[in-house]
C-alpha positions in Angstrom: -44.2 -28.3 -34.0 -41.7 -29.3 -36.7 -40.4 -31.8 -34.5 -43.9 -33.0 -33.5 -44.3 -33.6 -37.5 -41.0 -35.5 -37.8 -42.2 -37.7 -35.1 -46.2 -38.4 -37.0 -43.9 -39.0 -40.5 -41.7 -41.5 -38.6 -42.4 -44.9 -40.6 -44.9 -43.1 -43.0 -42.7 -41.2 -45.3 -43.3 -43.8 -47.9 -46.5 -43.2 -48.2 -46.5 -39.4 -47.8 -44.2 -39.6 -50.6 -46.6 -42.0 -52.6 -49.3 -39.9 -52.1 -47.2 -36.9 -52.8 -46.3 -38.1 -56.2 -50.3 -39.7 -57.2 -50.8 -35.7 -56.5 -48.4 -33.8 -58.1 -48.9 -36.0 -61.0 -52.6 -35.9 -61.3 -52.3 -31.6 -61.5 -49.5 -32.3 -64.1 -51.4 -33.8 -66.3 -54.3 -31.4 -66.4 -51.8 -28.6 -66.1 -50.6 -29.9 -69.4 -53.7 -30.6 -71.0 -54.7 -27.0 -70.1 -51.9 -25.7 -71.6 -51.9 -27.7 -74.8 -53.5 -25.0 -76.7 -50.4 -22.6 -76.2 -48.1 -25.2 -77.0 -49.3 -25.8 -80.4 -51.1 -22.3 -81.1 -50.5 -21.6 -84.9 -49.6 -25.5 -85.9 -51.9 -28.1 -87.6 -53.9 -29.0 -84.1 -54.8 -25.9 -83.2 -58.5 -26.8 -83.1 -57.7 -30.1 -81.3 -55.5 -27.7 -79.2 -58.4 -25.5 -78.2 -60.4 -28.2 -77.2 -58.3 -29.9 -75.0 -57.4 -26.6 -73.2 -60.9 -26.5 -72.0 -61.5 -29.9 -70.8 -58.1 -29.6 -69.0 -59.0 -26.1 -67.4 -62.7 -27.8 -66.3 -61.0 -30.6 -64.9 -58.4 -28.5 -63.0 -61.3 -26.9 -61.2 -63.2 -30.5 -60.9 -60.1 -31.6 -59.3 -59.6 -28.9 -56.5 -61.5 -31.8 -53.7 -58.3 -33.4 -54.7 -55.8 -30.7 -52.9 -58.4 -31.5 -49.8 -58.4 -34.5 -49.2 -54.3 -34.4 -49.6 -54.1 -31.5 -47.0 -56.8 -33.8 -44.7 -54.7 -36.8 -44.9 -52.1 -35.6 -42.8 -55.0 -34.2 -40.1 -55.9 -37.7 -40.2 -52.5 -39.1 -39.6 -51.7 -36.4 -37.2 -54.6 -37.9 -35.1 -55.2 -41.6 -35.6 -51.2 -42.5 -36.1 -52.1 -44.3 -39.3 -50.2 -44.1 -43.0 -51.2 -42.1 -46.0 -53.6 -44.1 -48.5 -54.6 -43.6 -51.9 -58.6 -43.2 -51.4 -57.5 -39.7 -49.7 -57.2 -37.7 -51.6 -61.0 -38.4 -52.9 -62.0 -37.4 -49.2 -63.9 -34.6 -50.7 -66.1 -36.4 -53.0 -67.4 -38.3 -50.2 -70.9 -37.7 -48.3 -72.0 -34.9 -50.4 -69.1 -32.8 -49.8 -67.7 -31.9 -53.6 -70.4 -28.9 -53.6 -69.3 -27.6 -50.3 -65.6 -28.0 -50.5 -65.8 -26.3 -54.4 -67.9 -23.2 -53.4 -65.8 -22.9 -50.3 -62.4 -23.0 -52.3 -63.8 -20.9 -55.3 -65.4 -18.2 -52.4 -61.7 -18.2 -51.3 -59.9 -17.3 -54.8 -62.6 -15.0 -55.2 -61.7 -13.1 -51.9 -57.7 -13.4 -53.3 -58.1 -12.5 -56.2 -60.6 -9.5 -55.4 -57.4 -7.9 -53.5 -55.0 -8.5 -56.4 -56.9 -6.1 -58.7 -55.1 -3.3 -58.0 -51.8 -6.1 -59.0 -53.5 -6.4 -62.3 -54.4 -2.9 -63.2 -50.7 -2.0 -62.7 -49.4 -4.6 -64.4 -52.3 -3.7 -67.2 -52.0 0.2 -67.6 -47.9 -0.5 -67.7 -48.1 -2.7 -70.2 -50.4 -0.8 -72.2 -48.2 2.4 -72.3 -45.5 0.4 -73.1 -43.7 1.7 -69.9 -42.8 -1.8 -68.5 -39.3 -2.4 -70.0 -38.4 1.4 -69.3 -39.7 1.3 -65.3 -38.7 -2.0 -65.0 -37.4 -1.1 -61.2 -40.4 1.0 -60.0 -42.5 -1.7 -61.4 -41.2 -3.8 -59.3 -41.0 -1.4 -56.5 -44.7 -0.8 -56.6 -45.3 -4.5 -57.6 -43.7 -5.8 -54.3 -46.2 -3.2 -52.1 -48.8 -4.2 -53.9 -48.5 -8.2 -53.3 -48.4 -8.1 -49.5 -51.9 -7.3 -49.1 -52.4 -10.5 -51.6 -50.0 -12.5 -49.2 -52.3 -11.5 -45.8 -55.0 -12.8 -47.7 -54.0 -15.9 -48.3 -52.8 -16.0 -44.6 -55.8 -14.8 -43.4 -57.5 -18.3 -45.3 -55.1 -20.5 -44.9 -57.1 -22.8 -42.0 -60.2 -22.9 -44.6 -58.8 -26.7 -46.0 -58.7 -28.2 -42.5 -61.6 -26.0 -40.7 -63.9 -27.8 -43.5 -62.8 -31.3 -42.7 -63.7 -30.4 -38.6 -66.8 -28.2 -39.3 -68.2 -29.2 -42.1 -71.5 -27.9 -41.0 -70.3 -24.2 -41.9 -70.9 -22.6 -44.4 -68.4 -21.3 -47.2 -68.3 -17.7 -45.4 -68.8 -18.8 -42.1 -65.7 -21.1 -42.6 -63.7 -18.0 -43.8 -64.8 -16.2 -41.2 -63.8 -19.1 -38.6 -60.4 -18.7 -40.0 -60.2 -15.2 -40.0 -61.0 -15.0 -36.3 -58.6 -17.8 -35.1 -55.4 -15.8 -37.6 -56.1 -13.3 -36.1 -52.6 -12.1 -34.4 -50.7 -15.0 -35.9 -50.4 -14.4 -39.5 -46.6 -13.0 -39.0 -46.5 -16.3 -36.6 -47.1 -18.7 -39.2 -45.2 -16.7 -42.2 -42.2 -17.4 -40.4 -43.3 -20.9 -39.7 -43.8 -21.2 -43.2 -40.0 -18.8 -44.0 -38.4 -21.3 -42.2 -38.7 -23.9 -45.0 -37.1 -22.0 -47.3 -33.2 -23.8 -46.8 -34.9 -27.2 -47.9 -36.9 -25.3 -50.6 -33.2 -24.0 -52.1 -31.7 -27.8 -51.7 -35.1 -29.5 -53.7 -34.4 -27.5 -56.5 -30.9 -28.5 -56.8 -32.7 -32.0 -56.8 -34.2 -31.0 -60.4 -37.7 -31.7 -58.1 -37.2 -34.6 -56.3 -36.7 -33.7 -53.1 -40.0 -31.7 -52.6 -41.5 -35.1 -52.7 -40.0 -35.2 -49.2 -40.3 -31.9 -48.1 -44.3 -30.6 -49.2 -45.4 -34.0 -46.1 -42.9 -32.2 -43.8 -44.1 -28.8 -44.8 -47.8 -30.0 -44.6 -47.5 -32.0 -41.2 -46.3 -29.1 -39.6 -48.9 -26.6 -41.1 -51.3 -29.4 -39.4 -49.9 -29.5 -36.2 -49.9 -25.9 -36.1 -53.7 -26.0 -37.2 -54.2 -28.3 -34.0 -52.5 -26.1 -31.5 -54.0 -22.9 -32.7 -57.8 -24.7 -32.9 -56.7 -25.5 -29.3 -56.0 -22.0 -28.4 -58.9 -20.3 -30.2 -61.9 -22.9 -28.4 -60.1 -22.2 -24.9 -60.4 -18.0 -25.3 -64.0 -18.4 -26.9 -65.2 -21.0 -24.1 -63.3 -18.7 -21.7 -65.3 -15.7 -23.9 -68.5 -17.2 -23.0 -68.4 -17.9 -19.1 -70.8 -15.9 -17.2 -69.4 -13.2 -15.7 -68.4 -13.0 -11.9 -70.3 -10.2 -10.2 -69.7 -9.4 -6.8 -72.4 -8.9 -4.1 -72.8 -5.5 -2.6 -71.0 -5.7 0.6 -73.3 -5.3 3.6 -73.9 -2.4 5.1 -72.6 -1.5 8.4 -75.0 -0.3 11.1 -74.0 2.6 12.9 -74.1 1.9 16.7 -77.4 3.8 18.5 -75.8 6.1 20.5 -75.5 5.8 24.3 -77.9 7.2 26.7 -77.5 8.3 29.8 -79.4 6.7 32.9 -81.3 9.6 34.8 
């Protein structure tokens, strides 16, 4: 599959990188804006501060069509052989779909976040003891058991982006439900998929960032073609699911001969 992607990116890495960058940027700035109010909490624009925090956290959420339409961009060029564009990433404010593809994605981090309470009450009754510096180790310990069921999660969703673009007649649970059904057995499968990204990961940060401009188109064609084959595999054992079952006829039964009689 990672060489099936290489071969869809061959003469379009420009524009996955283009697009890549629109992207990033485009969260950037929100994510600063959001943050603006911690930056200059206690200075002369703190109310100015405060202000612009919340119309950078509204937009962040206003903006999460945006993370579809980059993720369906490469299902797109995955299937039609064509280069990234632009009007993309605005796929998901097309047709109606920005209240579908918003309570879909805010279902999901509901469902996430929902199994990383038990995260936030440690993390919470450790901090309020004032244990955290002295149990530094178990917290971490505990921490690490804690975040795998938070990591299964977000395994269990991860087909959510792409099953809306192909089913878009779902609803938000039925679309979680779709791709809990087809991860079902290949969670591990596609962790290590995913693990196996982690050498270019290491090298892009000795890039000071650059190089993940190359490496999330790589990362994201293969998640697609991945999508693809395991779509594949899930509609051939649910059609196979649905045939009508072969029974067999009762064999016929065999007729004893009469028995012989004797001619006076």
């Amino acid at each position: 599959m990672k060489d099936q992607a290489l071969a869809t990116l061959k003469g379009k890495w420009g524009s996955f990188v283009g697009l890549t960058f629109i992207y990033m940027l485009i969260y950037s700035l929100c994510l600063f804006i959001a943050m603006f109010g911690t930056i200059f909490e206690g200075s002369s624009f703190t109310g100015l501060a405060a202000t612009l925090s919340f119309i950078g956290s509204l937009l962040m959420v206003l903006l999460i069509p945006i993370g579809y339409g980059y993720i369906v961009a490469y299902l797109h060029a995955s299937r039609q052989d064509l280069p990234a564009e632009v009007g993309d990433l605005f796929y998901g404010y097309r047709a109606g779909q920005f209240r579908h593809v918003l309570g879909t994605y805010i279902l999901m981090m509901l469902v996430i976040m929902a199994t990383a309470i038990p995260y936030f009450i440690l993390v919470g009754v450790m901090a309020g003891l004032g244990q955290m510096e002295s149990h530094y180790g178990l917290f971490i310990l505990i921490s690490m058991f804690l975040i795998i069921p938070i990591y299964v999660v977000m395994l269990t969703y991860a087909m959510v982006p792409l099953l809306m673009r192909d089913d878009p007649e779902l609803t938000a649970k039925e679309t979680l439900t779709k791709s809990r059904l087809m991860m079902q057995g290949h969670k591990w499968e596609f962790f290590i998929l995913l693990l196996s990204f982690i050498g270019w990961s290491i090298l892009s940060v000795f890039t000071f960032g650059i190089g993940y401009l190359w490496l999330a188109p790589y990362v994201c064609m293969t998640y697609t073609k991945y999508y693809e084959q395991l779509r594949a595999e899930y509609e051939g054992a649910t059609d196979e699911g649905t045939e009508q079952p072969i029974v067999e006829e009762p064999a016929p039964a065999i007729e004893e001969p009469a028995p012989e009689t004797e001619e006076p």
